[in-house]
C-alpha positions in Angstrom: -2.6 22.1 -108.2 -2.3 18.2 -108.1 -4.3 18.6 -104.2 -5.6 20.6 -101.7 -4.3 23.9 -100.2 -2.7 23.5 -97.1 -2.6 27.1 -95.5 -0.3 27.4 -92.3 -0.2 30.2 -90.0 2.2 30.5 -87.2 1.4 34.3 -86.4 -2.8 35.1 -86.7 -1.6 38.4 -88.4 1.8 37.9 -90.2 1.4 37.6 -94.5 -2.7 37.6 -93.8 -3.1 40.7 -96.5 -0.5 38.3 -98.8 -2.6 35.3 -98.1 -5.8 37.1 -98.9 -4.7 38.4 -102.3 -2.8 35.1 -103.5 -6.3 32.9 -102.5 -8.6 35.3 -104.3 -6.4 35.4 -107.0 -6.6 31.4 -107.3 -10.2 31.6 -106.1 -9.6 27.7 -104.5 -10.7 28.7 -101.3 -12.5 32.2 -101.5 -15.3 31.1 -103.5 -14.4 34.0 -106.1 -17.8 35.1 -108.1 -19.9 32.8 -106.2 -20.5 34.4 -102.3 -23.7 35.3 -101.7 -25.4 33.1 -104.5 -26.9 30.3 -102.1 -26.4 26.5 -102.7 -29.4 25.7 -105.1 -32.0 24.2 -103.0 -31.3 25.7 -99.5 -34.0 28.3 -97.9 -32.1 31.2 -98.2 -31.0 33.0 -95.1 -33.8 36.3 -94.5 -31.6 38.9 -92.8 -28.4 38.6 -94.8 -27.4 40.6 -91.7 -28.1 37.8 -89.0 -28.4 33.8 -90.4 -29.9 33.1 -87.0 -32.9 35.6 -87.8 -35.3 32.7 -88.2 -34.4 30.8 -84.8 -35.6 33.5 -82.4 -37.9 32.7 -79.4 -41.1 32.4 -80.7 -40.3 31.2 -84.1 -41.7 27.8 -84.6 -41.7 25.9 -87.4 -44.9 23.6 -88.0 -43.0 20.7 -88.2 -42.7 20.6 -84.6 -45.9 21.1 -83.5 -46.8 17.9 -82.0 -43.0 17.4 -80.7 -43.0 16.5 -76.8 -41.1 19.6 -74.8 -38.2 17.1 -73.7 -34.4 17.3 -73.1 -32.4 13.9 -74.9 -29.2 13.2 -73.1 -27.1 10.4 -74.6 -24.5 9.0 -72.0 -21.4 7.6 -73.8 -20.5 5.0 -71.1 -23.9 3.5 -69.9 -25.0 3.1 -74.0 -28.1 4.8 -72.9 -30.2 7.7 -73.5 -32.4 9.6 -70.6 -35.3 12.1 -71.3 -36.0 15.0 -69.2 -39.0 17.1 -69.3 -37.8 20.5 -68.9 -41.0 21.6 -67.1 -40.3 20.1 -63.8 -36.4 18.9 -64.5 -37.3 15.0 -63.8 -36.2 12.5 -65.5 -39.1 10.9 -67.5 -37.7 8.2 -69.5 -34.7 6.5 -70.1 -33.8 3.4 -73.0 -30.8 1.9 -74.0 -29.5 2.7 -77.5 -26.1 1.6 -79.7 -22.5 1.7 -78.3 -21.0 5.1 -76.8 -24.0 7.5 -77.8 -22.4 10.8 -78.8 -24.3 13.4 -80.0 -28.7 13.7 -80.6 -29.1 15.2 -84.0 -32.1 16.9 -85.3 -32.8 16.0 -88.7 -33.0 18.8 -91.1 -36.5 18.4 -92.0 -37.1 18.3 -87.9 -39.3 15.1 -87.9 -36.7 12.7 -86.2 -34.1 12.8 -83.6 -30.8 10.6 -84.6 -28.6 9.3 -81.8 -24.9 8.7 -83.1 -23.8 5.6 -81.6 -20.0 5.4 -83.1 -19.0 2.2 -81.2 -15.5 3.4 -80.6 -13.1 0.9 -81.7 -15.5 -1.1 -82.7 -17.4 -1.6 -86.2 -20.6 -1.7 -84.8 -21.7 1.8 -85.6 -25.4 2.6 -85.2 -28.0 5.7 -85.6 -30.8 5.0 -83.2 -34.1 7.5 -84.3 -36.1 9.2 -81.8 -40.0 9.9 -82.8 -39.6 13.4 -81.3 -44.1 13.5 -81.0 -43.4 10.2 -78.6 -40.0 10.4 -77.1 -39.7 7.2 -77.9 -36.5 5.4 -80.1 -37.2 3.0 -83.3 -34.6 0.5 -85.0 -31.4 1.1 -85.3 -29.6 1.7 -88.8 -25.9 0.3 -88.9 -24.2 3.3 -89.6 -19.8 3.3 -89.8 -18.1 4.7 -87.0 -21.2 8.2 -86.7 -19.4 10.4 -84.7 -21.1 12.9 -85.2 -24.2 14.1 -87.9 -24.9 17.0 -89.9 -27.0 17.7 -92.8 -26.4 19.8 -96.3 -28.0 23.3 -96.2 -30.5 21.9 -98.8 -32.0 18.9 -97.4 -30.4 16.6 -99.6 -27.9 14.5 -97.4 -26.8 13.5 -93.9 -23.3 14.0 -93.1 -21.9 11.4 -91.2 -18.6 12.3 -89.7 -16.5 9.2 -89.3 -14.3 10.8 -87.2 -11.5 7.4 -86.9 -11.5 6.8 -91.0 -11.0 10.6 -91.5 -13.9 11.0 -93.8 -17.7 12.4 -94.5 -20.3 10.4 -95.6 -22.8 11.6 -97.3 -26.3 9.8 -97.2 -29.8 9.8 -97.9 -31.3 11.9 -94.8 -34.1 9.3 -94.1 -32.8 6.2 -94.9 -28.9 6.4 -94.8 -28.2 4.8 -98.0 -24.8 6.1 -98.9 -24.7 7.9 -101.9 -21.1 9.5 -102.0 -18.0 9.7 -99.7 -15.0 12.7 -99.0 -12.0 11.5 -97.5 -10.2 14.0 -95.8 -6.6 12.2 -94.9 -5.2 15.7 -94.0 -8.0 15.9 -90.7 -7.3 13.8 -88.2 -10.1 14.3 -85.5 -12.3 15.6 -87.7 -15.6 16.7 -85.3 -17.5 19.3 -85.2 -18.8 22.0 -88.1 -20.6 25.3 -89.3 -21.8 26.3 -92.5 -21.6 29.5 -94.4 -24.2 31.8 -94.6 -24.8 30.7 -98.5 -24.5 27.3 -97.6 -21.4 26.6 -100.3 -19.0 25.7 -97.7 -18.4 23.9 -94.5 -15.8 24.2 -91.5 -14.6 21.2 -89.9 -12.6 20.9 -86.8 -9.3 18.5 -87.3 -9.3 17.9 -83.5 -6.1 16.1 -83.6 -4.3 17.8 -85.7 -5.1 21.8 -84.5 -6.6 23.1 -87.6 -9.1 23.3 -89.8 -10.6 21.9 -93.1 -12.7 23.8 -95.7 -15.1 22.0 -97.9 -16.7 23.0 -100.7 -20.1 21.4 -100.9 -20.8 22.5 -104.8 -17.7 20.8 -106.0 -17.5 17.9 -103.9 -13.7 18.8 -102.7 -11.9 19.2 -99.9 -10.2 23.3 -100.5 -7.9 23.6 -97.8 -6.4 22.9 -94.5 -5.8 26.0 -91.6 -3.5 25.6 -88.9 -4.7 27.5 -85.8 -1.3 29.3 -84.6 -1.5 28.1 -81.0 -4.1 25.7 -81.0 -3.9 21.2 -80.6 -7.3 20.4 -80.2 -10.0 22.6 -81.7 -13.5 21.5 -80.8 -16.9 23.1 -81.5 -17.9 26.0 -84.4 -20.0 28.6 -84.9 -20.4 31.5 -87.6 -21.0 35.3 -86.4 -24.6 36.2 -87.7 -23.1 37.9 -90.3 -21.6 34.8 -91.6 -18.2 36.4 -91.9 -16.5 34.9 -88.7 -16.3 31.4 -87.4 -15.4 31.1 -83.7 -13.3 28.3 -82.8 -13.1 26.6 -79.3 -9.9 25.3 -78.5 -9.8 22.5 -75.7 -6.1 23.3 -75.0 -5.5 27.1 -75.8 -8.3 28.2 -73.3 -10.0 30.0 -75.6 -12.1 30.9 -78.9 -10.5 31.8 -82.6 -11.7 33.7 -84.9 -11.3 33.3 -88.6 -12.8 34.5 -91.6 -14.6 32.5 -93.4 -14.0 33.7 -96.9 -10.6 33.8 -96.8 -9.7 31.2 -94.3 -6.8 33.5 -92.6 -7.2 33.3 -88.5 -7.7 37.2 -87.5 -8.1 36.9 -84.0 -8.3 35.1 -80.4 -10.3 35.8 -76.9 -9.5 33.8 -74.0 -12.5 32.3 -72.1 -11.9 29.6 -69.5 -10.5 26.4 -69.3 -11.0 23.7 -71.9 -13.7 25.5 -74.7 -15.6 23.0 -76.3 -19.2 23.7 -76.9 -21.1 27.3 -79.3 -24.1 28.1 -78.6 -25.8 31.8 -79.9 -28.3 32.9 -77.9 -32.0 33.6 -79.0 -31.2 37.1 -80.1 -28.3 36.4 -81.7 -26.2 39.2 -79.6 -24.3 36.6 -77.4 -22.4 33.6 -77.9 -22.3 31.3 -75.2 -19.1 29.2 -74.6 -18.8 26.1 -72.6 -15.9 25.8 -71.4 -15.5 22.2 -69.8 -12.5 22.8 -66.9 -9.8 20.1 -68.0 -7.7 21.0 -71.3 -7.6 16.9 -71.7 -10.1 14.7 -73.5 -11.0 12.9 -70.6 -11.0 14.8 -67.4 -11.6 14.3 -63.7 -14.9 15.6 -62.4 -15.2 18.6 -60.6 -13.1 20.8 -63.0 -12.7 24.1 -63.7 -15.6 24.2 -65.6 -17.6 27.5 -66.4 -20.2 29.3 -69.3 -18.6 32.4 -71.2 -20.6 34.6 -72.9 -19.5 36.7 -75.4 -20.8 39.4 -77.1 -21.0 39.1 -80.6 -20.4 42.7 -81.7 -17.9 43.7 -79.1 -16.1 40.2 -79.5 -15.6 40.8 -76.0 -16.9 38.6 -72.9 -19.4 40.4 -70.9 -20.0 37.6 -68.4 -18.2 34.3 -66.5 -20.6 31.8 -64.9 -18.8 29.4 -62.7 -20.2 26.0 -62.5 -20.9 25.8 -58.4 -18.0 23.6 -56.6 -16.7 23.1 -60.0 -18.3 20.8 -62.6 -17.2 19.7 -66.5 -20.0 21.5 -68.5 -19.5 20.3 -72.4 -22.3 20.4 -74.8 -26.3 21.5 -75.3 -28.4 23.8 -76.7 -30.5 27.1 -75.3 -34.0 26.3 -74.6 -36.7 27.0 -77.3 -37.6 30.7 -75.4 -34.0 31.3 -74.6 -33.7 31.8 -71.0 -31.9 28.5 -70.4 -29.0 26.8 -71.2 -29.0 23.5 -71.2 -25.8 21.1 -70.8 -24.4 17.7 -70.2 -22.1 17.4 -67.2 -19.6 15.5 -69.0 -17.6 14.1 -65.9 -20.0 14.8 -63.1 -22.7 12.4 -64.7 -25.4 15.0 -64.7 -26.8 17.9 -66.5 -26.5 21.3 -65.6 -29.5 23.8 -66.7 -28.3 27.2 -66.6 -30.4 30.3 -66.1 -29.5 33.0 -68.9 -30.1 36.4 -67.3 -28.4 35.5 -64.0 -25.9 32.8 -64.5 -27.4 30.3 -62.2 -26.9 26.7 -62.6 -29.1 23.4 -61.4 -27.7 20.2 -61.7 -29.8 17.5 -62.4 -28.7 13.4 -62.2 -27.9 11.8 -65.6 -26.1 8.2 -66.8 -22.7 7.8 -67.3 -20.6 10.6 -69.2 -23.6 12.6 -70.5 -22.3 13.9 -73.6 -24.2 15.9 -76.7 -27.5 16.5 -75.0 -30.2 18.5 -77.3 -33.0 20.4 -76.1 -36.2 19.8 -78.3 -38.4 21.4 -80.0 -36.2 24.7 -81.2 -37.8 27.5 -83.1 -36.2 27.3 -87.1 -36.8 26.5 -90.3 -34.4 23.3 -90.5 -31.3 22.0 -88.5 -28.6 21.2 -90.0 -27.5 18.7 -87.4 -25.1 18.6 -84.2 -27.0 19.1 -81.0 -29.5 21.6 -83.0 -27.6 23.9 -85.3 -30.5 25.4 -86.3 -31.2 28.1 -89.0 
């Protein structure tokens, strides 16, 4: 093969046994004799049976023990970032950062909050750190076009996710010195990301393209691209505990798809609400929370259909709708270090929304302008590796 695979599939079930044979007989993008060996360096996962074993209430690692118990909400249009304490939902502190604030990233070794600042349009890209023991921001590194940020399962690099060049830098997790690049001209979009449960590959959204790309992170190589069968703008992933499944949100499908990791064959679909965009697992691990932000379009009005589903990770069923009160765009966050709330930005409401996990009921509370990839810190876990606190 002179590139990478390009897998299509315009039925989730049609030729999957034929695709599953021919890829493990190639072994490009099973990973044939390697699953379950992790990727030298990473902490291996505990429960081989649940990757988010080590995140449960409760769990803290001592790397966060002087952190402040704060909620950083970076709002795209005012170029500013506000701080809440969660104890009594005020706002505490607010500074301005780089141009159009995305997403707050924790770093993998959980000593610094970085603020993606991709200056859309722009080449003024910035990473603004956050001293999470303060709250407060230091100087900005000029960063291209950080989208978003995650880190390898060992430690060893930041990802920065240049979503307008179609690529992944890769760069030294403190400083940001590059040290290597992976274009990935068949992603257009590229966004959001899990890991498997080995930490050999990565799943990346191609948001405007409605698939997927694989990576292996051993070889350095892009292995193949998915097309979800009825999907135009995936958005947010998240592997089952198991590590076999990755959940998909699709902004425009109004819904979540399943595909095996392994393989990389699509095996199923559950509708959720209107515009999915955010994953979040709960605590426990049993339920998936899915934010579904109310307008199928990137840019929505406010007041939308939005609403929380919440699946149930061994049923792959929903269990429960919460509605957003009057309607609302909920979009991205994180679950609260003991798990009873769900925090997320308000994406065109201009607020956040703090959501109570055993009944469903939501708060609003007043942010900047277009709050967007809001993290709640600290998280119980051993390291992040990046987003808004994909923690492990």
């Amino acid at each position: 093969m002179t590139g990478p695979m390009r897998l299509h599939a315009p039925h989730r079930r049609v030729g999957a046994a034929s695709v599953a044979v021919l890829l493990a007989v190639l072994g490009v993008v099973a990973g044939v004799g390697r699953a379950g060996e992790p990727l030298p360096g990473m902490p291996p996962a505990v429960d081989p049976t649940n990757l988010y074993s080590e995140t449960q209430a409760g769990r803290m690692s001592p790397a966060v023990a002087g952190a402040l118990p704060r909620v950083y909400v970076p709002n795209r249009t005012s170029n500013d970032v506000y701080v809440i304490d969660p104890a009594t939902l005020k706002v505490v502190d607010r500074f301005k950062v780089g141009i159009n604030p995305q997403h707050i990233v924790p770093s993998w070794d959980l000593k610094t909050l970085w603020v993606t600042n991709n200056a859309e349009g722009r080449t003024d890209g910035s990473l603004t750190p956050i001293d999470p023991t303060t709250g407060k921001p230091g100087k900005a590194i000029a960063v291209d076009d950080p989208y978003n940020m995650y880190f390898t399962p060992d430690g060893k690099s930041a990802v920065i996710v240049a979503e307008a060049l179609k690529r992944l830098d890769f760069r030294d997790p403190h400083t940001m010195a590059m040290q290597w690049s992976l274009p990935t001209p068949g992603c257009a979009g590229i966004n959001h990301a899990d890991f498997s449960i080995d930490g050999r590959f990565v799943i990346f959204t191609c948001e405007y393209q409605g698939s997927l790309v694989k990576i292996d992170l051993v070889g350095r190589k892009v292995l193949g691209y998915l097309k979800l069968s009825k999907g135009r703008m995936p958005q947010d992933v998240r592997a089952s505990p198991d590590g076999k499944i990755f959940y998909v949100a699709e902004l425009q499908s109004g819904g979540v798809f399943l595909v095996d990791g392994e393989t990389f064959i699509e095996v199923g679909f559950i509708a959720t609400g209107v515009g999915p965009h955010g994953l979040y697992p709960s605590r426990d691990a049993k339920k998936l929370y899915v934010i579904n932000r109310g307008t199928a379009r990137v840019y929505g009005p406010p007041r939308g259909k939005g609403s929380v589903a919440v699946i149930d990770f061994a049923a792959r069923k929903i269990e429960a709708t919460w509605v957003i009160p009057g309607g609302g765009s909920p979009d991205m966050g994180n679950v609260s270090a003991d798990g009873k709330q769900l925090w997320v930005s308000g994406r065109y409401d201009d607020v956040v929304y703090v959501i109570d996990t055993t009944s469903g009921q939501v708060r609003s509370i007043a942010a900047g302008k277009e709050p967007h990839g809001l993290t709640v810190w600290p998280q119980p876990g051993r390291y992040s590796l990046g987003h808004t606190g994909n923690m492990r």
